[in-house]
N, C-alpha and C positions, 0 to 999 in steps of 0.2 A: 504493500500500500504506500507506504513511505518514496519509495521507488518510481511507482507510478505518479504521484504528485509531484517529485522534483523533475521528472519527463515532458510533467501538463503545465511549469512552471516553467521550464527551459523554453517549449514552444513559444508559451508567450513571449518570453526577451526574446526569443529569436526574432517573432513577426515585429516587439517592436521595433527593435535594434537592426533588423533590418531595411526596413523603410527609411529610417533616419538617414541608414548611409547609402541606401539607393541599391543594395541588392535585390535578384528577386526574393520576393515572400515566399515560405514557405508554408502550406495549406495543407490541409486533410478536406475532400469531400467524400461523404458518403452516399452512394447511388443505389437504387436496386436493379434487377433486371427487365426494364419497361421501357415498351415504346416510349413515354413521354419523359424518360431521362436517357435520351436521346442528344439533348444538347448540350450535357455533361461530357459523353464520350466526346462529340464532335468536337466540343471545345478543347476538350486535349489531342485529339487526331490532329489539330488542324491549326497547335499552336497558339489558339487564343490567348489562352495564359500567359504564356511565354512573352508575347506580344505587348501585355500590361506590365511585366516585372515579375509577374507571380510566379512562384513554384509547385505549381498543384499538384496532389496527388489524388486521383477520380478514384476511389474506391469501391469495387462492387463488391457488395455488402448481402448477406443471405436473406435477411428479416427485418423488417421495419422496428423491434423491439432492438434489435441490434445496434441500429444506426441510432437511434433514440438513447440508447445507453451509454453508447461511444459518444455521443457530442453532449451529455453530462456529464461524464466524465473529466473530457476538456479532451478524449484522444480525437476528436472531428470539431473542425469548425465549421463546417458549413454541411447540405445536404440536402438531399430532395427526398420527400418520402407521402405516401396520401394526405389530404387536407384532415381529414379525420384522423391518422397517428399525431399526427403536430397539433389538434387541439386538445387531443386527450394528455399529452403529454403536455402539455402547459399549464392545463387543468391540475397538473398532479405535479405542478410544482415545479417543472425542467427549465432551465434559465435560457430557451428559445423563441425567437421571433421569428414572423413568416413574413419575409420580404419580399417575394416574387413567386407566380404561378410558374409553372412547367407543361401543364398538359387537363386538357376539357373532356367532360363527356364521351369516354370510352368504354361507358359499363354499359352494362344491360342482363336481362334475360333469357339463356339459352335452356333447349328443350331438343328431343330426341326428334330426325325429323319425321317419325311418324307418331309424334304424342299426336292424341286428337284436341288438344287444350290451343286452344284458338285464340285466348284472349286471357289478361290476368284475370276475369272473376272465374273462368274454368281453370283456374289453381286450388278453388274450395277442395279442403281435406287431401291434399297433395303431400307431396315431401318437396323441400327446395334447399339446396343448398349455400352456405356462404359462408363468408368470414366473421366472425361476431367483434363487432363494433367498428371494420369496417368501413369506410365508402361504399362497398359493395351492401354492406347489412343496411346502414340509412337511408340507403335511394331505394331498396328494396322494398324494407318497412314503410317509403312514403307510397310509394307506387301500388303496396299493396292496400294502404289505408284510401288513397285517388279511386281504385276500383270497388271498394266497399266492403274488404275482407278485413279481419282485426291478424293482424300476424302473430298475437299470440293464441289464438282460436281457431281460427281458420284454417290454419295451415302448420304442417311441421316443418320447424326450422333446424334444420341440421351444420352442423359448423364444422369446417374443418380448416386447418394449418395453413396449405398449401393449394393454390390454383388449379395446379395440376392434379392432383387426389382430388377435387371436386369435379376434374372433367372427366376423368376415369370413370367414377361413382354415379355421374349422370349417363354416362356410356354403358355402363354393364346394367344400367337398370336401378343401382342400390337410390338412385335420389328421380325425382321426376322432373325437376326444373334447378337450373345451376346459375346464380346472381357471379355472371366473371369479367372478362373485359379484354381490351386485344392486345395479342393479336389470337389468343382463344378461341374466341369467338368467328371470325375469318377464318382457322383453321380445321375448326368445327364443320363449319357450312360447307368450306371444300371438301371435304372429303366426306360430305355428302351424309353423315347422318345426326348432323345438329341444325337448327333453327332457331333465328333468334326472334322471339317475341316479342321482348319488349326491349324498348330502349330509353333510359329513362331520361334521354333527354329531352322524352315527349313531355313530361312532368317540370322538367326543370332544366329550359334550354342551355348548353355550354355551361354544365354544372360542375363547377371545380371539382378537378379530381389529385394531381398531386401538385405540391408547393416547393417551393426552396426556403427553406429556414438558415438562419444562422445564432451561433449563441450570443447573448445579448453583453456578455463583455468585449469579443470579438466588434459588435458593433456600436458602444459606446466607447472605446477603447481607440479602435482600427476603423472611423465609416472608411475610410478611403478604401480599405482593402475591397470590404465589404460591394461597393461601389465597383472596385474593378470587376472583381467575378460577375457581379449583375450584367457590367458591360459586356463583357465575355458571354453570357447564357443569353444577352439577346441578341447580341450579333449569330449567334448559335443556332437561334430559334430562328432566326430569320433564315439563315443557310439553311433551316431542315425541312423549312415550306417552300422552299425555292428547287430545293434540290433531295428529291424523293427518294430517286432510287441508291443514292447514294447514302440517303440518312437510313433507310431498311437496310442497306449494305451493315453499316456498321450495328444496327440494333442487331441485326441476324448474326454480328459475330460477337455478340454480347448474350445472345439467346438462343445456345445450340440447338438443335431442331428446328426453327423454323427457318426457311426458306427467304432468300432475300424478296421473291416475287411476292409470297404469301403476305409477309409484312410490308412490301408497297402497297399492297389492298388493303390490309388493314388501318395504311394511315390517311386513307379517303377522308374528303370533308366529311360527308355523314356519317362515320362514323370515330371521331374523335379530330380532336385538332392540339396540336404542340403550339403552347402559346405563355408568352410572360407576363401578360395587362394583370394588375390583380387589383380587387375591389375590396375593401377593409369589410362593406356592406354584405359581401356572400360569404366572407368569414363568419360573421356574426351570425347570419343569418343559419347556417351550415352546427355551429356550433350549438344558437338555441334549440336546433333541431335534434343534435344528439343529447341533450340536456335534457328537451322532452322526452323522448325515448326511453332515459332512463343510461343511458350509455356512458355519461360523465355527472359524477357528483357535486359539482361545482363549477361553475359559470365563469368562466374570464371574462375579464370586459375587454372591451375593443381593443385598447393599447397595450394589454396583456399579448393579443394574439396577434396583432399587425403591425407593422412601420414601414409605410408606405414613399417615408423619403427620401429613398436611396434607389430606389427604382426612378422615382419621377426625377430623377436627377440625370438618371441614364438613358432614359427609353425616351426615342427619339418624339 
């Protein structure tokens, strides 16, 4: 322990002591394996970093519990991870802030494609699968309460770990509808025996789905740093709506199995888009939402969960 705090100690003099004299920074991000941290990889394929001073290192990271732990700890300063991990973890105390989006509206509901369940109120008394607490569990839970089923009544909800153990579990039968997102979903439909039914961004158009957070000494400390990376994830974002088949290129070598082709389909306008705008207003609104639910025991207020001036500072 000792050990570890004079490492998270050292870091710090390093990022400050290095800006002072003009080398680059050295960083920790941590990323998961998704389409919409996509502009992390790019950003370091392609130099961005490098290009601000900075010395990043993009980490792919296994778990969203993961990345959450490593940047209280102090081993990550910055990071992208669902909007729903980063409020619950704020909620519970982790000395993070969510600076910029990364990625919209890539969830939905998939189903076998010869369920005969046509519409979410033919889910009554189903099995469905998801992740509990979620992105995937909260647009679920609205979408199911939009069609008039109560999700803890109505229907059984089963949780599991991993995306991939839930598309399996929808495949062999053990669940009847799977709450997942792409390129899943995409990979599903091709190969011909998944369908997606709902998409919830019938319910809640271009509904946040993952953020970039960093910790909040990092940006009372460092904005500048802070600022560079921003810089960096939108010139990023912008390369990876400009240039498709090259941004699936690199997610597919970040995400064994899928196909570079399969994941240019999946990152179609309709269904998902890589983007950095972010609204303090869908935070809040996102978080009262899991708050009703029942999903977080305590309510952040606004400037708990957002700090929106270090993006408007960058983003053109």
């Amino acid at each position: 322990m000792v050990r570890r705090l004079l490492l998270t100690g050292l870091v710090a003099l390093t990022l400050l002591s290095g800006c002072a004299r003009g080398r680059p920074v050295p960083l920790a991000i941590g990323v998961r394996t998704a389409n919409d941290h996509a502009p992390f990889y790019l950003a370091r394929q392609l130099g961005y970093y490098q290009d601000l001073g900075l010395q990043a290192e993009v980490q792919i990271i296994q778990s969203n519990t993961e990345i959450v732990e490593a940047a209280r700890r102090g081993d990550l300063q910055m990071g992208a991870i669902p909007v729903s991990s980063a409020i619950a973890a704020i909620a519970h105390g982790a000395p993070l802030v969510i600076v910029a989006m990364t990625g919209r509206g890539s969830d939905g509901l998939l189903v076998r494609a010869d369920s005969g369940v046509t519409d979410l109120a033919g889910l009554r008394g189903h099995t469905i699968g998801t992740v509990r607490g979620s992105i995937l569990d909260v647009l679920l839970r609205e979408s199911l309460e939009h069609a008039g089923l109560d999700p803890e009544r109505d229907v059984t909800l089963l949780y599991f770990g991993q995306l991939g153990d839930m598309i399996a579990a929808l495949k062999t039968r053990q669940i009847d509808a799977a709450s997942n997102t792409e390129p899943f979903m995409t990979q599903a439909e091709r190969a011909g025996w998944g369908r997606t039914l709902h998409r919830y961004t019938s319910d809640w158009p271009d509904h946040p789905c993952c953020v970039v957070f960093c910790r909040r000494d990092l940006a009372e400390q460092e904005p500048g740093v802070v600022e560079k990376v921003l810089r960096a994830h939108v010139r990023a974002v912008e390369y990876a709506n400009s240039h498709r088949a090259e941004t699936a290129q690199a997610i597919a070598e970040a995400m064994p199995g899928f196909e570079p082709a399969l994941v240019e389909a999946s990152l179609a306008r309709e269904r998902m888009s890589i983007d950095y705008h972010l609204s303090a207003g869908e935070i809040a609104r996102m978080a009262a939402e899991m708050h009703r639910l029942g999903l977080i025991e305590r309510l952040p207020t606004a400037d708990e969960l957002v700090d929106t001036q270090f993006l408007a500072r960058v983003a053109p």
